[in-house]
N, C-alpha and C positions, 0 to 999 in steps of 0.2 A: 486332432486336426493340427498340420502343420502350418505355424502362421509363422508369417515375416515382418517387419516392422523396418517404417522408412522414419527417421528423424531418429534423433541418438538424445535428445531436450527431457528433462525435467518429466513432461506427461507423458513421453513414451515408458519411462523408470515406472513411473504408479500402474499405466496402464499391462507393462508387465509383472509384474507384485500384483496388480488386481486379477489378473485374466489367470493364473496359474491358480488361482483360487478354485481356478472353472474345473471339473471334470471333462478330460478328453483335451485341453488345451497344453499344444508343443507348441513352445518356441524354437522354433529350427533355423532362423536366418534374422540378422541383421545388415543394411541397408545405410550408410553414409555419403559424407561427398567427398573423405578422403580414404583411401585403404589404411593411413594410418589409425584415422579416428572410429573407423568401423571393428578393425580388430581390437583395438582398446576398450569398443562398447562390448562386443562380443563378448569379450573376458569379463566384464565386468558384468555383465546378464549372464553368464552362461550357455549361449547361443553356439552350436556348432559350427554353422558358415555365417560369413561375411564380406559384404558388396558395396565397391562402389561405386560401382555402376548398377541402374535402372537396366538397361540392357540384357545383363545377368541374370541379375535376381528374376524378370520374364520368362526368362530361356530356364529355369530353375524347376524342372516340372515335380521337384520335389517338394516345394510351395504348396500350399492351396487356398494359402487365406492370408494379405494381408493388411495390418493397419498402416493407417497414410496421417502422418500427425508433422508433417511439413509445415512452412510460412503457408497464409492462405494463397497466396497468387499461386503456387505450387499444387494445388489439392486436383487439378481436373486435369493438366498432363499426366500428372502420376498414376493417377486413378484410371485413365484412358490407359493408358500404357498394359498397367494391369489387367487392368478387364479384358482386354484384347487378348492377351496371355493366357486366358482362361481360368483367372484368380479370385476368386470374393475381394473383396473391398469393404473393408470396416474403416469408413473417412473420417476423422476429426471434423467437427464444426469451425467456423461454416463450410457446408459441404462444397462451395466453389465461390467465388471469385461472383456470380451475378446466375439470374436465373437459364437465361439461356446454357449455359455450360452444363447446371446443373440435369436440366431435362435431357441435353448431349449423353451428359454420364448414363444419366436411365437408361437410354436408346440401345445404349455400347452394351450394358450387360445383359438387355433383353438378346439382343444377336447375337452375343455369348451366351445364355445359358449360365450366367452367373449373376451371385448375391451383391445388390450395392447397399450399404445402411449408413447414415449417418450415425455418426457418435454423439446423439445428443443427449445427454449424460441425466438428465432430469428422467423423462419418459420411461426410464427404463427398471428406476427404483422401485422397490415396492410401497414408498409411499405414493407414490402419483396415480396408483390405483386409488388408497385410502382417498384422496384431495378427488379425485374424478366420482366417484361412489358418492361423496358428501354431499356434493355441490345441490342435488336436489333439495335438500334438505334446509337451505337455506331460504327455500321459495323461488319470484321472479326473480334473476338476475338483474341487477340494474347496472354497477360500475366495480371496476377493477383497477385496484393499482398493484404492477408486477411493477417491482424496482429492483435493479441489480447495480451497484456501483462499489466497486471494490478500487482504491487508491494502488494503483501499479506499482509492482518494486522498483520498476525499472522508470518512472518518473522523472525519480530524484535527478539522475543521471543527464536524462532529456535536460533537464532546467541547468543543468551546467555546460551543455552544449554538446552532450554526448546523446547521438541518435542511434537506437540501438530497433533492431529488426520489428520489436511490437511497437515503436511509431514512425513506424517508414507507411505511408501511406503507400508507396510504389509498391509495396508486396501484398498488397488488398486489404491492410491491416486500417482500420478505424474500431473506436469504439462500440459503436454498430453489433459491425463482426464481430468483435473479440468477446463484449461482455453482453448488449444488447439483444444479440442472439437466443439466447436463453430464455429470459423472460417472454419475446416476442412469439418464439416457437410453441412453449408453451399455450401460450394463446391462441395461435393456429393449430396447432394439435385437438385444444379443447372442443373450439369455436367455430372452427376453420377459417378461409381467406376475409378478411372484414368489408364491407361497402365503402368506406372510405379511409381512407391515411392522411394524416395531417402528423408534419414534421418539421423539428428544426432542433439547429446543431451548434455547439459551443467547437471554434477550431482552435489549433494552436497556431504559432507562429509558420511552422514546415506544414502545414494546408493538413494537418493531419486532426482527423477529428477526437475531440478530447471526453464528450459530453453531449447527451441530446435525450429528447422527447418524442414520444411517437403518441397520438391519439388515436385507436385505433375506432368506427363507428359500425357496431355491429345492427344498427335500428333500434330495438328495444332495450339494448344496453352500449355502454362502452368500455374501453379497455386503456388506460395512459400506460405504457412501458416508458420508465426512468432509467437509465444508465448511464454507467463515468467509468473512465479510467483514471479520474485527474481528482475522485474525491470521495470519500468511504459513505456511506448510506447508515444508518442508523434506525431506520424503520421497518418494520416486516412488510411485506406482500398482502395484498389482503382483496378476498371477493367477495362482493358486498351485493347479498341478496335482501327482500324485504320483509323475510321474518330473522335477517341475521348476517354474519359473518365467518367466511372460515379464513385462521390468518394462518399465512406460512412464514418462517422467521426469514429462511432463507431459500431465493425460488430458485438457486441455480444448483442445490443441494438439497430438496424439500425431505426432511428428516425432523422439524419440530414444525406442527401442521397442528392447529385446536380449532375448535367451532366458538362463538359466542351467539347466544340467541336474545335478539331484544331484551333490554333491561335484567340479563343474568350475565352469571358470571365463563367466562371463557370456561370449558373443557376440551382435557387433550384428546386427540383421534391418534397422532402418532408419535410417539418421542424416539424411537431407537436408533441412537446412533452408530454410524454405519463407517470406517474408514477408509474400506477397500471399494465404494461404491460401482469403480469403475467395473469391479467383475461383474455387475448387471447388466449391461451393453454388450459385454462378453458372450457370456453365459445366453442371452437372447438371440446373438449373433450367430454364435453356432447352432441353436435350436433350431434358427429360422434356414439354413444350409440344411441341416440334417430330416430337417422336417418337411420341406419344401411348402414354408408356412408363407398364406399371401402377407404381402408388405404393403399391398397401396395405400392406408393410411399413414404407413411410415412415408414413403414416397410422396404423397400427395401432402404432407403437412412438412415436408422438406422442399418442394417446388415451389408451394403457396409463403411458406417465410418466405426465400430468394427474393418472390417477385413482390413482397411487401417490402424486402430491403432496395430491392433498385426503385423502387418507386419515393420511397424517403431519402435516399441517398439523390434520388433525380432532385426532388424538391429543396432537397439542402445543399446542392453543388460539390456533391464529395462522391467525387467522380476518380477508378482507377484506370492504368493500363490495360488491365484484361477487358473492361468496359467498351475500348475501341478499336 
């Protein structure tokens, strides 16, 4: 499958080193926003063509698939663009900007006749089967803490008065989106939409949110998602049934997953570490093209996050452009 890639950053690099992993996976085209820096990426992936223009790369019927790992405020022109084109879409998280866009995107590739998925990099693993499979085992569900908070490289820089694109809130970027995603999705994936949201946000100086809480209330049990970009986490993940516990070390990479059962001692269900993770999203992505395999839990647990995230972004006032 001849895929394209827009963004030239850091996750496009892994997400090609992972995806070539894949059987059947060409990288045929890269995608920038200058022709100098697109042929420079080209060369440096390997890539035969290179665009810098959107425009092109559409008109490009040598395409058939590609990934969109843009700023977020950028994920639903692009992605619209393509689809229109008559191209799969493998989008980066968050897959838009707020839920209505998101549902937009659905609509566009159902009229087209093409694949949208988000890139939500956990679901795709093969531990998130092990972690889905266990969970009976633990008994009633009562409470969950998913926490994801990883201290940004690009912080330091913030704090010296340098604003660099992941805390520009004007490009849809909060913490939320960037790290809280994860965790949250998870949760709707498992669970699905929750009966209530209860939320609130640590900001920084430039209205850009640094840090927040979501309580999610499923009735019979609950869910908190923790997330930061402004401060590392030290704790595992953990879902806490009433004969037990399964902990995950890390939920945005769930690759060391164990059970403990009242009063013994933790055993592991999954240890193997995985570096190229990203080929699993891959590798799934063209399954679901080639296979014509239904998505709507993918869909439906990408529509149900969005609208968990504008409803906590409503209540905590971290409000973007693409919002109005």
């Amino acid at each position: 499958m001849r895929f394209a890639v827009i963004g030239s950053g850091s996750i496009v690099e892994k997400f090609i080193s992972a995806a070539r992993l894949c059987p059947g996976f060409e990288l045929y085209a890269v995608c920038s926003r200058s022709m100098e820096r697109a042929k420079a990426f080209a060369e440096q992936v390997h890539a035969p063509k290179y665009f810098d223009s959107l425009e092109a790369l559409a008109a490009c019927s040598a395409v058939e698939a590609v990934y969109v790992a843009s700023p977020n405020y950028a994920h639903f022109e692009q992605s619209k663009q393509m689809l229109e084109a008559g191209k799969h879409v493998l989008c980066e998280k968050p897959l838009c900007s707020n839920a209505k866009e998101a549902k937009e995107l659905f609509s566009i590739a159902d009229t087209n006749h093409v694949t949208l998925l988000e890139a939500m990099k956990p679901v795709f693993e093969p531990s998130f089967e092990v972690l889905k499979n266990a969970l009976p085992r633990i008994g009633v569900l009562r409470k969950c803490r998913l926490s994801y908070c990883q201290y940004s490289s690009r912080y330091d820089k913030f704090k010296h008065g340098e604003v660099l694109n992941a805390f520009n809130p004007a490009l849809s970027n909060s913490s939320l989106m960037d790290i809280g995603v994860y965790p949250l999705h998870i949760a709707v994936f498992l669970f699905g939409k929750p009966k209530a949201v209860s939320a609130s946000s640590v900001f920084l100086d430039n209205g850009f949110e640094g840090a927040g809480d979501l309580l999610l209330n499923y009735g019979s049990f609950q869910v908190s998602v923790n997330y930061s970009k402004i401060t590392d986490d030290a704790m595992a993940s953990e879902f806490q049934g009433e004969n037990g516990s399964i902990i995950v070390e890390k939920i945005s990479t769930p690759q060391d997953i164990s059970i403990k059962y009242r009063g013994q001692d933790a055993e592991p269900l999954f240890t193997v570490k995985e570096n190229q993770s990203m080929r699993f999203e891959a590798a799934f992505f063209m399954k679901a093209i080639e296979n014509s395999l239904d998505l709507s839990k993918y869909r439906a647990a990408s529509i149900a996050t969005a609208e968990v995230m504008d409803e906590a972004r409503r209540q905590t006032g971290n409000l973007f452009p693409a919002d109005r």
